[in-house]
N, C-alpha and C positions, 0 to 999 in steps of 0.2 A: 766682220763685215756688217755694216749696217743696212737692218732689210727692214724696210717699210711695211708697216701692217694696218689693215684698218681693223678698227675693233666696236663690236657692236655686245649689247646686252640682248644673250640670246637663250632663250629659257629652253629645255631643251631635255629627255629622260633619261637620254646616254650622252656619254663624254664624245661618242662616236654615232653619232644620229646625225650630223650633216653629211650631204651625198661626197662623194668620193671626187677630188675634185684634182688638177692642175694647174701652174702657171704664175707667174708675179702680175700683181695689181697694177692697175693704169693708173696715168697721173689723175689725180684727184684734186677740190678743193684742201686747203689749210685747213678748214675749218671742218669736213668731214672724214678729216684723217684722225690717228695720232702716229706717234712712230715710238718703235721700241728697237731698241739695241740689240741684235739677235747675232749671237758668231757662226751661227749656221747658215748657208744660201739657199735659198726655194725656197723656204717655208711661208706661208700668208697666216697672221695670227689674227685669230679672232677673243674674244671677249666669251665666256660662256657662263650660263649659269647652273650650277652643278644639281642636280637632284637627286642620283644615288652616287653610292662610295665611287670613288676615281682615284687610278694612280701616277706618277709622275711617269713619261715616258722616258725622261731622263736620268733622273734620279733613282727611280720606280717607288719613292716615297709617298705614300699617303697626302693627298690634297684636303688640308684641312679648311674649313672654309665651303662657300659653296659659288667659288671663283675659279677659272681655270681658264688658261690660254689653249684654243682649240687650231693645228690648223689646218685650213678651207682646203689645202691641197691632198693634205697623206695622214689626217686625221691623228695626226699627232699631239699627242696633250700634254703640259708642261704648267709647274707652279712658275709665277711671277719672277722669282730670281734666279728660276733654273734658265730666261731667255737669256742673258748675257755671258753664263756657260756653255750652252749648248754650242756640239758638235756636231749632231747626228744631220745630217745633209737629207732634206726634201727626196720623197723620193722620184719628181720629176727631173732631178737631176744625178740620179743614179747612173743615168751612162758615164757622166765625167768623172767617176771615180774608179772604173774599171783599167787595171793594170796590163790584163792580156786577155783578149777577146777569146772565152770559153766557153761555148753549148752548154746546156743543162741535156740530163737525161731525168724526163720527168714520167710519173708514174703515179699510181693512185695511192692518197695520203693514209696513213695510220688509223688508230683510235686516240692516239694520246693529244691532250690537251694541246694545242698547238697557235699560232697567230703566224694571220699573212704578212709577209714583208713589204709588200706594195703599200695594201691599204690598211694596215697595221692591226686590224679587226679580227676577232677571235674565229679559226678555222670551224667549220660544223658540217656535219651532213656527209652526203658524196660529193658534192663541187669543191674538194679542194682535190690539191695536187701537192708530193714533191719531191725535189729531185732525188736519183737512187743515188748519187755522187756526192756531193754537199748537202748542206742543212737549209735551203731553200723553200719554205712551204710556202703556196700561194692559192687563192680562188682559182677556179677554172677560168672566170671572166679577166683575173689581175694576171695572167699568166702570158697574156700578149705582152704588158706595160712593165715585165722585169726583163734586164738585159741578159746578157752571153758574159756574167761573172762567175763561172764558175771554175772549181780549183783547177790549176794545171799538173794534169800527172804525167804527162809523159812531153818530150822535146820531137819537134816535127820535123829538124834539118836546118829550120829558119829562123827561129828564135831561141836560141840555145841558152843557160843561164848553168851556170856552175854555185852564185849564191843564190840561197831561197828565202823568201820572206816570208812572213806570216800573211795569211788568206783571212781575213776578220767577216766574219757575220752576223747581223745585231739579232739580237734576242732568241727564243726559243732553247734558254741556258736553264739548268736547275735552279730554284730559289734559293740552293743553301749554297751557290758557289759564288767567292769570294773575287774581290779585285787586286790583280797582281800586285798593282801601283800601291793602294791606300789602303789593303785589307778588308774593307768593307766588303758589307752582301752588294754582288751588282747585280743576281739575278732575278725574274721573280716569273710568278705562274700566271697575274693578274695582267700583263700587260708586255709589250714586246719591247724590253729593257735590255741593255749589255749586250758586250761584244765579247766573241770567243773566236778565237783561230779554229780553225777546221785542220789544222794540221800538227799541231802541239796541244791543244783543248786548253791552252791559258786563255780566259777570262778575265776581264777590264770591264771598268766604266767605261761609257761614248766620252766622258771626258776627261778620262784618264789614259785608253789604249793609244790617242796620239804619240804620251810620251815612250810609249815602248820603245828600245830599238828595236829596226825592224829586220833584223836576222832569223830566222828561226830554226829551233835547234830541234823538231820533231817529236820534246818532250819524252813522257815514258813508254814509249812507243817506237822509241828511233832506232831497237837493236832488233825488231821485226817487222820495221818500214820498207819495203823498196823504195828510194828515193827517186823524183820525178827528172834529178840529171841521169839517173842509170839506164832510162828508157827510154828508147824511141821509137817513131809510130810515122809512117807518113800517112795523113791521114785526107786529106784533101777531098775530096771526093764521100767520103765515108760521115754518115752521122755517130754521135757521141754512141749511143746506140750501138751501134756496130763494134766501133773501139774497143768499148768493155764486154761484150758480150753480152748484154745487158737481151733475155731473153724479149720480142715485141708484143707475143701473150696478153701480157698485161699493159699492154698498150692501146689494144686493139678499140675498148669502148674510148680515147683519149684521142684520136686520131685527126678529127673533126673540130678537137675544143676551141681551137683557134676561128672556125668561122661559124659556132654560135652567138647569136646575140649575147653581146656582156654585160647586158644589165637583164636578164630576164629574171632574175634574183626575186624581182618584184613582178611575175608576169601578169596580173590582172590588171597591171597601168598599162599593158597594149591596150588592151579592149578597148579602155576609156577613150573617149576622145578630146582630142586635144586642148580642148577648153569648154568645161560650161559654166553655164551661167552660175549656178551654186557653188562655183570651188573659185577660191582666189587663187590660186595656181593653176599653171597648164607645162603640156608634156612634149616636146620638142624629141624627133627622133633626128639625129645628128651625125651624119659619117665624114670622115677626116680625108676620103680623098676619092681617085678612081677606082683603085681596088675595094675598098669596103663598100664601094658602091654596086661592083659587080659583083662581091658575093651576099649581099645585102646585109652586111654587119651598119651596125650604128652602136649609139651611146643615146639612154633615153635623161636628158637633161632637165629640170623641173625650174621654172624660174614663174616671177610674180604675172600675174595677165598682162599687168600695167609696166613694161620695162623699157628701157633704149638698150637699145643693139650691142653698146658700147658691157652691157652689163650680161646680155646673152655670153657675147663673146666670150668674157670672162668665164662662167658659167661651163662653156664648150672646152673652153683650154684648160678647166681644169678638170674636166672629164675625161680627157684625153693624155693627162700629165705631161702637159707642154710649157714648158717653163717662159713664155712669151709673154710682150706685150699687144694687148686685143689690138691696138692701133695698126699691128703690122699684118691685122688678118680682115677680111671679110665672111659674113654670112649670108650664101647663097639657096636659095628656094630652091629646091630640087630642079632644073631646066630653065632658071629664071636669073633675072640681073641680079645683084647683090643687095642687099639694105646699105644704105647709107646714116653713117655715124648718126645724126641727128633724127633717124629713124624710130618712131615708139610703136612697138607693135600691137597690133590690136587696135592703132585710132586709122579711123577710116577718113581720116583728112577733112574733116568739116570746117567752115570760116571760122566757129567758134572756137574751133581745136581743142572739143568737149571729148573725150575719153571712151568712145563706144566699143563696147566687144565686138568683134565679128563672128557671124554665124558657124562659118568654118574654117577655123587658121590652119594653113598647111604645116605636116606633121614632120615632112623630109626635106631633110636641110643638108647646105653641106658645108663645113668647114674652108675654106683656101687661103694662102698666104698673099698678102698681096706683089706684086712683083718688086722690085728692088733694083737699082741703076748699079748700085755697090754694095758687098757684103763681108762681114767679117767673117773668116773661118779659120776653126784652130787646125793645125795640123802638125800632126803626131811622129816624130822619128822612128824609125823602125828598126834600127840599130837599139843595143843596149847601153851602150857606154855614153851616151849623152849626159850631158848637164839638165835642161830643162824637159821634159816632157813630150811637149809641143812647144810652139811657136803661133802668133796669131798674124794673120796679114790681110788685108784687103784686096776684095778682087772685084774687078768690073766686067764689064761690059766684054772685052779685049783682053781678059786674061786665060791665057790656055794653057793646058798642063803640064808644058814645056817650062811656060812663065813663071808658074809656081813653083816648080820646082827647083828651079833657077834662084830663086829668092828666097827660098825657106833655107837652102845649102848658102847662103851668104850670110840671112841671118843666123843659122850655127856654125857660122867661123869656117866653111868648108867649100868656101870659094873655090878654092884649089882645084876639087874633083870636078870632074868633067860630069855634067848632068844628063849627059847619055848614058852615061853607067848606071842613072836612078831611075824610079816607077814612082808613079802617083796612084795608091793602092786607096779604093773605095773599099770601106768594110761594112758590112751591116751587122751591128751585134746583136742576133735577135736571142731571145730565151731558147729557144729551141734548136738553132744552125746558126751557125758564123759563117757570113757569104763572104767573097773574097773577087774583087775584079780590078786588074789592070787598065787603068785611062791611056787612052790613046794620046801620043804625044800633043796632036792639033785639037783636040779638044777641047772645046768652051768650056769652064769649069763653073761658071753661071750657069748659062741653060743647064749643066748636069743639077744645080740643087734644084732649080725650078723643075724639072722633072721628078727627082723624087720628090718634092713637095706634092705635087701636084697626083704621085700616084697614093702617098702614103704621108702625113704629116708625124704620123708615129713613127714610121720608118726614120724619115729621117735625123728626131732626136735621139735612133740610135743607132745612126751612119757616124763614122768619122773617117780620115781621112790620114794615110800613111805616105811618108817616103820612104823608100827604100832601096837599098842597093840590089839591080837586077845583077843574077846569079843564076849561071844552069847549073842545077842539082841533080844528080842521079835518083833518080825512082828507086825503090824496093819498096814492093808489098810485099808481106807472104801472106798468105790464105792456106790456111787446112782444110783438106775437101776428106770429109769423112762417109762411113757408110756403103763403100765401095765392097766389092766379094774379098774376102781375106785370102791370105797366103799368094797374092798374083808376085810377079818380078815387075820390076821398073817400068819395061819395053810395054807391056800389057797395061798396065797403068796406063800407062800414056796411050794407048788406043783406046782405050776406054772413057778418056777424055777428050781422045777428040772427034770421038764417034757421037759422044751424048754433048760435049761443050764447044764443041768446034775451037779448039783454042789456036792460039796464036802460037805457032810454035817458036817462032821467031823473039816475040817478047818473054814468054813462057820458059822457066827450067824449074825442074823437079831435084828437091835441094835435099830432101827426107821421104823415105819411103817405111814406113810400120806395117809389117805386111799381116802381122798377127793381129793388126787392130784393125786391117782394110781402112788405113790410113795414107795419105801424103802430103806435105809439103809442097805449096809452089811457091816460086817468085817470081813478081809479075815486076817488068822494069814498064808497064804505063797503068796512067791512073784507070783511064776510061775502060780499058780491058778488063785492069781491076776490078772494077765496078758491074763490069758483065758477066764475068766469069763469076764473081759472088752470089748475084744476084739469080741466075741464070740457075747454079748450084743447087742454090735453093728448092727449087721450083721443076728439078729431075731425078726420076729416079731410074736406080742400077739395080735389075733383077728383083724388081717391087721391091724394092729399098730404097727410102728419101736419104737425098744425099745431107751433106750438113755441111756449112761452108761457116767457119772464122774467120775474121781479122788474128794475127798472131801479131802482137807486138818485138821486139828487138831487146833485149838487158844488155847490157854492156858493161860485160863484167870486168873489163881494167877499168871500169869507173867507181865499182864495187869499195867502198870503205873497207880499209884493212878489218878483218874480223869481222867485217857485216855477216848477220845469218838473218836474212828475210827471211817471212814466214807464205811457203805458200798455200791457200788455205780452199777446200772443195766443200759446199756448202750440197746438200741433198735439198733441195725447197718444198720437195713432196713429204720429207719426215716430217714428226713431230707437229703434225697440224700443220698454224700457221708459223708457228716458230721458226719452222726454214725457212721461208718469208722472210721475215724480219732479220732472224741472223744476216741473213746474205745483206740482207738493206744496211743493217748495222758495220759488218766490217766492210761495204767500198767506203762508208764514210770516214770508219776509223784507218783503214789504210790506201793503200796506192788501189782502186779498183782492177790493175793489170795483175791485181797478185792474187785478186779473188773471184773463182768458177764457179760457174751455174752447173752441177753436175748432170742437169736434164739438158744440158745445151752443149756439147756435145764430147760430155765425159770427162774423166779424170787427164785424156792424150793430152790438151789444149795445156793443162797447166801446165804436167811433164818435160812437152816441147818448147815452152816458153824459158822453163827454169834450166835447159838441159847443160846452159854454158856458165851458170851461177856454182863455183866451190864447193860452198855452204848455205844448205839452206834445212828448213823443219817445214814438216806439212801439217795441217791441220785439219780433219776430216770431222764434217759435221753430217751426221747423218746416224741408221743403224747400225748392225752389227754387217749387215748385208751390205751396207755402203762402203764401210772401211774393207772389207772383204774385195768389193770392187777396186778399190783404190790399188789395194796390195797389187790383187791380179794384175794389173797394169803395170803397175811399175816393178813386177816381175818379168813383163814382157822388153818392155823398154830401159829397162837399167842399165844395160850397155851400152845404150848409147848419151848417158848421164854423165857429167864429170863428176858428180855427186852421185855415186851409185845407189847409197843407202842412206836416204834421209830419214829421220826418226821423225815417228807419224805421233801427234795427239789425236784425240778424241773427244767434241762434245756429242754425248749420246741425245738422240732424237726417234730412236725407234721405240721397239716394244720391250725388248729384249732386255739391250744393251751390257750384254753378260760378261763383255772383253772392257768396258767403258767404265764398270763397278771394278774387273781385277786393277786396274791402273788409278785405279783413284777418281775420276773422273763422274762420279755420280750414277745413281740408277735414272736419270734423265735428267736434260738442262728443263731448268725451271723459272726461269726468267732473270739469273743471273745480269749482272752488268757486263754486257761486252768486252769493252775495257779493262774490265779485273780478269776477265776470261786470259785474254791476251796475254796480260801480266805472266799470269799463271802458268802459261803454254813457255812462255818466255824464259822462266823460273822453274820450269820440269827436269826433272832426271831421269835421264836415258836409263833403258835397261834390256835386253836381249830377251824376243816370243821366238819358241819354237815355232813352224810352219809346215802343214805336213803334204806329200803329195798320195791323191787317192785312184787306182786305177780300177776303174769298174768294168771288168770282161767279159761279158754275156755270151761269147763262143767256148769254152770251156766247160761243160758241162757234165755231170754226172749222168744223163743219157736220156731221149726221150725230147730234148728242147727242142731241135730243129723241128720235130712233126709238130710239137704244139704251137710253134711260132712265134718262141721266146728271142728267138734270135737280133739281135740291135751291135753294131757300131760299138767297139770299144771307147771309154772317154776317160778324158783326167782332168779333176776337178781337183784345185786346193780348198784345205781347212786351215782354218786358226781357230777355233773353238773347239769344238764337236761334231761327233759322226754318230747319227742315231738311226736303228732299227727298229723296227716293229713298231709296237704301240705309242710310243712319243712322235714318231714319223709320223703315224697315220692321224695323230690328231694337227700337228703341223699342217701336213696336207688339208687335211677341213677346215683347217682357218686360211689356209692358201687358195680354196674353192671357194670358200665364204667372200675373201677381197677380190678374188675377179670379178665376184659377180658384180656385187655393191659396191666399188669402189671408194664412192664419194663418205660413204659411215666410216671405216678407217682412218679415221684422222685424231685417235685419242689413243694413248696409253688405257686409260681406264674401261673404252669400250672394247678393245682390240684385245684384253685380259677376258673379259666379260667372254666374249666370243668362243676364247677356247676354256673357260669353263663349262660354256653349254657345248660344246666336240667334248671333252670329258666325261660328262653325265651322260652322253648319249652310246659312251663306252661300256658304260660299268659293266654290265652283265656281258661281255666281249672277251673271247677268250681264243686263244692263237699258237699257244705252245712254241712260241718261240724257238726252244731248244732243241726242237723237234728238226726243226727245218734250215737249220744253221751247222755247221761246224766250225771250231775257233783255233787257228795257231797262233802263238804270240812267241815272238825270236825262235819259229822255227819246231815249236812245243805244241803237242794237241795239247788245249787244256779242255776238260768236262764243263758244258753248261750247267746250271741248275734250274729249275723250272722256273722259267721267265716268262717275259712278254715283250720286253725291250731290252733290246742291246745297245749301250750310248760309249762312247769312247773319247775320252776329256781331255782335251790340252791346255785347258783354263780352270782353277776350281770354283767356275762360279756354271753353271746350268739352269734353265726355264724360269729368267728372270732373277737370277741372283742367289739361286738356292744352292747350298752345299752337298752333291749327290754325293761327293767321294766320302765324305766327312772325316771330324778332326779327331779320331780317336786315335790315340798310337796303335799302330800292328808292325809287328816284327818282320811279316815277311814282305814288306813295299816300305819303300822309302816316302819321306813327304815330299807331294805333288808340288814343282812348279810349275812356271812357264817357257824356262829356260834352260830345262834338265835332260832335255830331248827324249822322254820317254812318254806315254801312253796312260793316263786310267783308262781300265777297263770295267765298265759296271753293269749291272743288271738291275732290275725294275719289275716287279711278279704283275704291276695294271697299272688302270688308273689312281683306285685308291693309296697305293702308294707311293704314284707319285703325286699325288694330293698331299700326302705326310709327309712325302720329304720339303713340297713347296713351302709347308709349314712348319720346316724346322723340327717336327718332330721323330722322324724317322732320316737314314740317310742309306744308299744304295745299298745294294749286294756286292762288294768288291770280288771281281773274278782276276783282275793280272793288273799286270803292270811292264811296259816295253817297251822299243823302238820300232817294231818291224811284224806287223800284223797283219794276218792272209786270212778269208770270211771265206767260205767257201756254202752258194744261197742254191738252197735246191728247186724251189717257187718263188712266184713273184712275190716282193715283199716292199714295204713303202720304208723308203732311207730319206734322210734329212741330212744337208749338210751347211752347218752353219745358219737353219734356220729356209733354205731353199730345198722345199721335197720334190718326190717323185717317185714313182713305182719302178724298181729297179728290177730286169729279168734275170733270171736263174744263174748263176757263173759263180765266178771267182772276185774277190773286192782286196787290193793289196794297198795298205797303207804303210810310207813307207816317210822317210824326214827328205825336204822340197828343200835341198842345197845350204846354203846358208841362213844363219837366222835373221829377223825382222829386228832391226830398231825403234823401238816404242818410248814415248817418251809418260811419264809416271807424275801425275800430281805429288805436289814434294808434301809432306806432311803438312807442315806449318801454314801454308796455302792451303787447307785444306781445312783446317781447325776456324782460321779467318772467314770462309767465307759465308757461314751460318750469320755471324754478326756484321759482315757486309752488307747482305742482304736485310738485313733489319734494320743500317743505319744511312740505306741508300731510299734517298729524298723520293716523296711519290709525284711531285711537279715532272714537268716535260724535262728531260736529257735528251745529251746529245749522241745517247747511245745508244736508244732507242727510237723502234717507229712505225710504234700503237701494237703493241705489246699484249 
């Protein structure tokens, strides 16, 4: 396409120092033109003269010389004969390249090096943002002017597609990643270069990724993808937000960003006033319609004192990325008539038509389109199986949505159909919701753009306009309403819902009832109930308990690829610092977001009941030893009702501990690993069988005396997969457990949270308990003799207090070597602290007392027990440890993975990825 440029000699200290601009140029003199041959549409180029280094935004090669073509609109910089390659499309016309109108879920941005996609300018500070879904980064100001292109993970009922195509998003790629097509480097750190799928992670040149086919095959990720035809979601009513679970926490300072001023970037040009005498510029505040007028947003425009209107305009549209010609717009004074084209602002109209500033030029202006007799507009098929895209036609004055629609089904050859079977669907694809509204059949379809012009000029370059076949669809929502009192029946459930939610019993049915997790299922057959009962959820609680209300999405697993084994994966975001953070950020982007849970939002049920109709699948718990511990417990509870009863669990370790995360190979904590290789690896594990044991703690059984001292408590039964510890290992547990209640917010390191319980250690030494005193031990059924101890630890794993070998590896004849899967017991003893200070250091290893399946503690005094890392002062009784039914499927880092990822990590590039974000 040949696009018009003017080009001027404009000196200038960055490649990206002219304001942020919109819109194609007005017609001009021949003589103060030139024109360049650009295969790209939007762009307006200009002429720059370079001062410091510059990269191609095309190429992303080095601009040698101190010439570069800048342009006026998206601040896109390109060498001389990169114009008659380029592909990369203006970003004022980014709505026309959107394939299916998707919300962003956006969120506050990283640390790592990053550039906006709007205004292509390196991200800094806190004013950026970007999406938790896609690879999306933008300013907080640029985040209005990006459209609703984000991936599609799940089918809504209405636009169904069985082929997938690649989802391309330019820049923010590694430097050292290569181009599919030509092999060359297409990415780079200095400037927002190359395209990448977000869904296979292939990477292209902008002038190369056209030739892809456009099938996509999911890449090395596709054997623990859930695929976006497997799921369905009616979602209607619901923001993206909601869909994924996506917690709104971290939304909360983001709420608002849409109606702060988007240029306050520069906020000491408020102050200024709008022209003085000393500055040959002046500051025009500029809003585009009747809503940025009511919440008083603008765009502050800078143009020369001395200009016509014709050049403001210009100016205005492409502050607003409006790809328009000024001729078809006016600018109006705030309350006041418009300027007229031949208008030069600042001359106060003297006979001599001498050039005088005025004292005070008004600062609020507003943008408007001018009205129109006839207008072209594209309009979009809404079926998939068409030939073209859209269709363009002309409509006047007398054209109503009947009319349209009548002639768009003629021009696609669909005469035939009766166009009362079709809708005229308005959509507004904003960055943040996708609105959706059916035109009434007699409606003027003029007056409807005049009206959104007139509320929104922005809106409407990302309005388009759909036909479609109308179709009653059957509703199902389900929602998990969680938080309820456990163990109720069905019948009770349901009063309890509709004592605190008033529901509809009529639309309303109860589909799942978890009574162990004071869990259920509804389904709701309307939206708006939907939406109330969610909402409403929220916002009540049962027996001072906040309820917790999900969207649960639909699998559909006859659509399941023979062999497919998705991965479904619970991320802790409280572990490991901010690492859970970021993890959880990392895989929605690397996988389907419906596959990946917020475990603070409302637990491990959500993923369970999502997966429970999926064959085959593996789980992937990121978090402690306490998180995976959680996970199990659940899906101990709910396995029965699983077609997949026993999914094999990975582990990246995120806690302190992570004493189960070292036996499996999995590290003594993720350290910033590549996502991606994570995945691999997870993908690439070998299953292997953990014992799992049940512990029943009876404080009514006592040796005599309990009831008057009031040791009396509730029998309970907790599971282990680790360890079961007494005495003095407990009681320092517990003071680091007293320690994080208090201060919660210092808990966010491995290295302080080690720190912690060496000072609970040193504050032991001289502490002394006799342990053996106050215990007796059978093991299968056998008293066995204590020795003079202080802690009693009992080991299903040999790894204890961070990775140390208590049982140790010496041969003994009378105990077999410990595994995990031998269904027996270590038994060890500990005489304090200092030794287990030696054993932490490798240099001493326990007192081995037994070895067993079926172990009875029989505690005369209160004494501090630990299990798995979670303590508590447990009163005087009986403790029977005992094997918890069948064993746990665990999946094992395979060697060879393991050996790799030392030199992985030292050969993974330190530029921005797409696998991280801000790390």
């Amino acid at each position: 396409m040949a696009e018009s440029a003017r080009v001027k000699n404009v000196s200038t200290d960055s490649p990206c120092a002219s304001p942020r601009s919109g819109g194609k140029k007005a017609q001009q003199s021949p003589g103060s033109r030139s024109k360049y041959q650009v295969s790209a549409p939007g762009h307006c180029f200009k002429r720059v003269t370079l001062t410091k280094p510059t990269f191609c935004h095309n190429c992303s090669d080095f601009i040698w010389g101190i010439v570069g073509f800048l342009c006026e609109v998206c601040n896109f910089m390109c060498h001389e004969k990169c114009l008659k390659t380029l592909r990369t499309v203006c970003s004022c016309l980014a709505p026309t390249l959107v394939q299916l109108p998707v919300a962003h879920c956006f969120g506050p941005a990283g640390q790592k090096k990053r550039f906006c996609c709007v205004c292509r300018k390196h991200l800094e500070g806190n004013t950026a943002l970007r999406c938790e879904v896609c690879e999306l980064h933008v300013h907080t100001d640029c985040a209005m002017f990006s459209c609703g292109d984000c991936r599609v993970c799940h089918q809504d009922g209405t636009q169904d597609r069985d082929v997938f195509h690649h989802h391309w998003r330019e820049g923010n790629i590694p430097s050292g990643a290569r181009c599919e097509v030509c092999r060359r480097t297409c990415g780079s750190s200095d400037v927002l270069a190359g395209m990448k799928c977000e869904w296979c992670g292939m990477t292209a040149h902008a002038a190369c990724y056209v030739i892809v086919p456009p099938v996509c095959d999911l890449g090395r990720l596709a054997g623990v993808l859930l695929r976006p035809a497997c799921v369905q979601l009616s979602s209607r009513n619901f923001s993206k937000m909601h869909c994924y679970r996506i917690s709104e926490s971290c939304q909360n300072e983001l709420d608002h960003f849409d109606e702060v001023d988007s240029i306050m970037s520069a906020p000491a040009k408020e102050s200024q006033p709008a022209s003085t005498p000393d500055s040959g510029k002046q500051v025009l505040k500029v809003s585009d319609g009747d809503d940025a007028i009511k919440r008083g947003f603008f765009r502050l425009v800078s143009i020369p004192r001395i200009t016509k209107n014709e050049e403001v305009l210009e100016s205005a549209l492409r502050a607003f990325y409006l790809p328009d010609e000024p001729k078809d717009y006016d600018l109006h004074e705030y309350g006041q008539a418009p300027l007229q084209s031949d208008d030069i602002l600042n001359r106060n109209g003297n006979p001599d038509n001498k050039s005088i500033f005025k004292d005070c030029v008004p600062e609020a202006w507003v943008l408007r389109a001018r009205p129109q007799d006839t207008e072209g507009l594209n309009i979009y098929a809404g079926w998939q199986k068409v030939g073209a895209p859209y269709v363009s036609i002309s409509i006047s004055k007398n054209s109503t949505v009947d009319s349209v629609i009548q002639e768009v089904l003629i021009r696609l050859e669909k005469q035939a159909e009766d166009p009362s079977n079709f809708n005229l669907i308005e959509v507004y694809m904003g960055s943040r919701q996708v609105q959706r509204q059916v035109l009434t059949g007699q409606e003027m379809l003029l007056d409807k753009l005049q009206e959104i012009r007139k509320v929104s000029l922005r809106q409407m370059n990302q309005t388009r306009f759909y036909v479609a076949e109308s179709r009653t669809r059957s509703v199902q929502v389900q929602l998990l309403i969680g938080g309820l009192p456990p163990l109720l029946n069905k019948d009770q459930y349901s009063h309890l819902l509709q004592e605190h939610l008033a529901v509809k019993r009529h639309l309303i049915a109860t589909t799942h009832v978890y009574g162990s997790q004071g869990a259920l299922v509804l389904q709701i057959s309307c939206f708006s109930e939907a939406e109330r009962v969610y909402m409403l959820a929220k916002d009540t609680s049962v027996c001072n308990k906040q309820l917790t209300s999900l969207v649960i999405p639909q699998i559909l697993h006859n659509k399941l690829e023979r062999g497919c084994c998705p991965l479904l994966v619970f991320v802790n975001p409280r572990s490991g610092g901010l690492r859970g953070r970021e993890l959880l950020y990392s895989f929605r982007k690397l996988l389907n977001p419906h596959q990946v849970f917020d475990l603070t939002n409302g637990g491990p049920l959500a993923g369970l009941h999502t997966f429970r109709e999926v064959p085959h699948f593996r789980v992937l718990v990121c978090g402690g030893d306490g998180t995976v511990g959680w996970v199990l417990g659940v899906l101990e509870a709910v396995r029965h009702k699983l077609v997949c009863p026993e999914p094999p669990i990975a582990i990246i370790p995120l806690g302190t501990g992570n004493d189960l995360a070292r036996v499996l190979r999995w590290g003594a904590g993720y350290s910033g690993e590549d996502p991606q290789n994570v995945l691999q690896a997870v993908d690439e594990a070998e299953e292997v069988q953990m014992d799992r044991w049940t512990i029943l703690l009876d404080a009514q059984e006592m040796s005599g005396g309990g009831e008057e001292n009031g040791y009396l408590e509730p029998p309970k039964i907790v599971q282990m997969n680790n360890y079961f510890g007494l005495g003095i290992d407990a009681e320092l547990t517990l003071d680091f457990h007293h320690a994080r209640e208090e201060e919660p917010e210092k808990f966010n390191s491995r290295f302080h949270n080690k720190g912690v319980y060496v000072k609970a250690g040193l504050q032991k030494l001289s502490h002394t308990r006799n342990l053996h005193q106050d215990i007796r031990l059978q093991v299968d059924k056998h008293e066995v003799e204590l020795p003079s101890i202080e802690g009693l630890i009992f080991l299903n794993i040999p790894s204890w207090g961070s990775g140390a070998d208590l049982w140790g590896s010496e041969g003994d004849g009378r105990f077999g070597r410990p595994r995990i899967d031998d269904g027996m017991l270590e038994v060890v003893g500990v005489t304090g602290v200092v030794h287990m200070g030696q054993v932490q250091s490798g240099l001493r290893s326990g007192i081995r007392i037994a070895q067993g399946n079926y172990v009875r503690v029989t505690v005369t005094k209160p004494l501090p027990v630990q299990v798995d890392g979670e303590p508590w002062i447990q009163a005087p009784g009986h403790i029977i440890i005992s094997a918890a039914g069948p064993k746990v499927r665990m999946l094992r880092k395979s060697k060879h993975k393991q050996k790799r990822s030392a030199g992985l990590r030292e050969a993974r590039s330190e530029s921005p990825s797409s696998s991280d974000g801000g790390q």
